[in-house]
C-alpha positions in Angstrom: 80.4 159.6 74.8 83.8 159.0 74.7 83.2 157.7 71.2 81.7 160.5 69.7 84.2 162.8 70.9 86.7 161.1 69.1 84.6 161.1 66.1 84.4 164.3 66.2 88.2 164.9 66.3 88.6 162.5 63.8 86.3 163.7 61.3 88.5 166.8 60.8 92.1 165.2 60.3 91.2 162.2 59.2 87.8 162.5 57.4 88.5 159.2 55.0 88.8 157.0 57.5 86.3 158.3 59.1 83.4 158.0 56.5 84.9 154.9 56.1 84.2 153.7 59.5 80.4 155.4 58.6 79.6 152.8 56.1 78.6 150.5 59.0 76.0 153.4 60.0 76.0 157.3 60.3 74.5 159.1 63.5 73.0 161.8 62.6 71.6 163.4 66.3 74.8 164.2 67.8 76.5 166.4 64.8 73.1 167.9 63.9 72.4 169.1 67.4 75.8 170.3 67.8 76.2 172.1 64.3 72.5 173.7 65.0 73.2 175.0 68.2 76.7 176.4 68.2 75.4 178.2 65.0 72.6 179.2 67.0 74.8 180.7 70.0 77.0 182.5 66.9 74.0 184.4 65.2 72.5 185.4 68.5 75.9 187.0 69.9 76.4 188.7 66.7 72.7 190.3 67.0 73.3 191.1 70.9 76.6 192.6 70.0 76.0 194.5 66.7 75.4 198.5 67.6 72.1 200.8 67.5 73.7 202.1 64.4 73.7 199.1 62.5 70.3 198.7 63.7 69.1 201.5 62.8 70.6 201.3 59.1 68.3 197.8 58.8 65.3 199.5 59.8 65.9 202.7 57.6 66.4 200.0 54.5 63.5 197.8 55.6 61.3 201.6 55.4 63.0 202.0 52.2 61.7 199.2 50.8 58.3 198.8 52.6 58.2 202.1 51.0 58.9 201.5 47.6 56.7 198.3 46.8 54.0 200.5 48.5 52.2 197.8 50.7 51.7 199.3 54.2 50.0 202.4 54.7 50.8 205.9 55.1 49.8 205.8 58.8 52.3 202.2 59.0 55.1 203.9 57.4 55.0 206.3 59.9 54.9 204.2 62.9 58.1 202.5 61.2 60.1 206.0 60.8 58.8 206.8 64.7 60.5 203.5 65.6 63.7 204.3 64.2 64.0 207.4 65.5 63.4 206.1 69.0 66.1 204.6 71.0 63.6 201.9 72.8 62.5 200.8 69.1 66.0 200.2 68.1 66.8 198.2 71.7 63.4 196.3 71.0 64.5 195.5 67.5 68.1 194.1 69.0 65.9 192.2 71.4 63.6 190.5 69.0 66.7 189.7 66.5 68.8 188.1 69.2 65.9 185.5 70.0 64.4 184.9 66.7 68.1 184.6 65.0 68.9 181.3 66.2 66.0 179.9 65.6 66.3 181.5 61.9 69.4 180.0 61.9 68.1 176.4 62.8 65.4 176.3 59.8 67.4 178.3 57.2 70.4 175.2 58.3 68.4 172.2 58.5 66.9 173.3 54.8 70.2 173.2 53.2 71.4 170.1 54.7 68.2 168.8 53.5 68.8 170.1 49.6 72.6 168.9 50.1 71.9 165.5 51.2 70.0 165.2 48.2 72.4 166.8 45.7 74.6 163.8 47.1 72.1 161.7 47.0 71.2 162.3 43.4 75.2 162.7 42.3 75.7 159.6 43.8 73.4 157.1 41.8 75.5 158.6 38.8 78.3 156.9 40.4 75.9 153.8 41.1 75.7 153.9 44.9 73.7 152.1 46.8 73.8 154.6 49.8 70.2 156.1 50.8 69.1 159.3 51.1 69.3 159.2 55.0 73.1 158.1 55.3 73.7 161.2 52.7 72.1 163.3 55.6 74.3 162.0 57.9 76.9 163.0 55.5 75.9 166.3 55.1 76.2 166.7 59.0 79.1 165.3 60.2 80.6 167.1 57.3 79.7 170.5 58.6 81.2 169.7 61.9 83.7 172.1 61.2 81.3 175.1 61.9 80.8 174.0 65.1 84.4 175.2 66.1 84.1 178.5 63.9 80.8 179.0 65.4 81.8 179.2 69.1 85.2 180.5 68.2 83.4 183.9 66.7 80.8 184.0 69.1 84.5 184.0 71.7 85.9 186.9 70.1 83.0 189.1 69.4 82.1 188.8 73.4 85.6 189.6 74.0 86.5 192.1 71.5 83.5 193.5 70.0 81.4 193.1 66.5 84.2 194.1 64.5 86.2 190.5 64.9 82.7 188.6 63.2 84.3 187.8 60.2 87.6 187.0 61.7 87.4 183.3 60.2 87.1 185.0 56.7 90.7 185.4 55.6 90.1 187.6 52.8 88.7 190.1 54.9 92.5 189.8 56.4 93.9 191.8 53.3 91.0 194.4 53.0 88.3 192.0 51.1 85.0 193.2 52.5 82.8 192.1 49.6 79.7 189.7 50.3 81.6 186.6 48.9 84.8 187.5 50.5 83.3 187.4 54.1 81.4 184.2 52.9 84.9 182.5 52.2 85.8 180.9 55.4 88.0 178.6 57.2 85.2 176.2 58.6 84.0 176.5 54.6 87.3 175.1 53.1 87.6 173.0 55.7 83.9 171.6 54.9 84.8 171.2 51.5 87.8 169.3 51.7 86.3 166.6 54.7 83.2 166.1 51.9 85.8 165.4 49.0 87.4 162.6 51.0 83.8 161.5 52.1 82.7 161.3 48.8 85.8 159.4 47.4 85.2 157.2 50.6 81.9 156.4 50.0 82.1 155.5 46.3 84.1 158.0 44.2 87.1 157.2 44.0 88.8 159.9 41.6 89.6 162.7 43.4 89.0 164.9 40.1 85.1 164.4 39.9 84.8 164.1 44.0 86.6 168.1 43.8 83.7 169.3 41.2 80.8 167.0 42.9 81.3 169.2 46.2 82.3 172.2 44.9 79.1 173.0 43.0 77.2 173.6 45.9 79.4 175.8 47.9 79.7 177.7 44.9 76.0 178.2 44.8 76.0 179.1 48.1 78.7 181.7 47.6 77.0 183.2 44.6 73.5 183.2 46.7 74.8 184.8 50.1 76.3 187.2 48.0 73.3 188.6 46.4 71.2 188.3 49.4 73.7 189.9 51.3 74.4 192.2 48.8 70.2 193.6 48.3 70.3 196.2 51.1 73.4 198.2 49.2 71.5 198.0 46.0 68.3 199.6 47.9 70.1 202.2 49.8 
């Protein structure tokens, strides 16, 4: 035990070493678990903690669009604007998202450390590395590891101060930056970035140039993504 928890320290000052130590063999059980359910614990806060207005605006833009594509009936879509009118809809609403959120969370996670293993995977054999697939998986976890801090951190200051301190591990947001790929750019995220740049040199890369673009590309995807996603129920409203 002792051993992990010095891995786990490790990873995020000295991440080269680290990796190197890895190339004997990678857990994977401890930092998955850990980054899964710290996440976990962080989205289901946030849901108990966000207010009935905020609520309510999801459920008015979830009519709006049920609404437009004109899929559920006349007789549905009126059950739907009953339910937002009605304080025990919007408390069952905050209900069901606290409990389903983690476990949203968990599958929507474990998906993109699957894709990102592989992107490493593939990247890697350009670099002719004989690593496999699973070891990139372990990569991919122990390289998130810094979410586990931002995750319980957040979930620590919205229980003590309220919704409004959610993004407080998005430093743009500091300076007035509220856009979708300003609240995506985090602490935990640079500091992911930067332990899987001295992974990647560790593990077979050893120019720090290509390493930088290697990892960047997917964060940058992930930027661009979250943004538009987060970014659909402004366009519908």
């Amino acid at each position: 035990m002792s051993r992990v928890l010095i891995q786990l320290a490790r990873i995020l000052v000295a991440p080269r070493q680290q990796f190197d130590e890895f190339l004997n063999g990678i857990p994977v059980v401890v930092p998955l678990i850990l980054v899964l359910v710290t996440g976990g614990i962080y989205v289901g806060v946030t849901a108990l903690y966000t207010d009935d207005q905020t609520y309510k605006g999801h459920l008015q833009d979830h009519a709006s669009v049920q609404e437009e594509v004109d899929i559920l009936s006349e007789d549905t879509l009126e059950q739907l604007q009953r339910n937002i009118e009605n304080p025990q809809g919007i408390e069952a609403a905050k209900r069901n998202t606290t409990f389903m959120a983690p476990l949203i969370y968990a599958i929507s996670f474990s998906i993109g450390l699957v894709l990102l293993a592989s992107y490493y995977w593939v990247a890697s054999l350009s670099f002719e590395s004989k690593i496999g697939w699973s070891n990139w998986f372990g990569f991919a976890c122990w390289a998130a590891v810094p979410t586990v801090y931002g995750s319980l951190i957040s979930a620590a200051l919205i229980a003590l101060f309220g919704i409004e301190w959610k993004n407080a591990l998005s430093p743009l947001t500091w300076i007035g930056w509220t856009q979708p790929w300003a609240v995506l750019f985090t602490i935990p995220l640079v500091w992911i970035v930067l332990i899987s740049i001295q992974g990647l040199r560790s593990w077979g890369n050893k120019r720090i140039g290509t390493s930088v673009i290697v990892v960047l590309v997917p964060y940058l995807v992930y930027i661009l993504l979250g943004s538009f996603f987060m970014g659909i129920p402004a366009i519908v409203a």
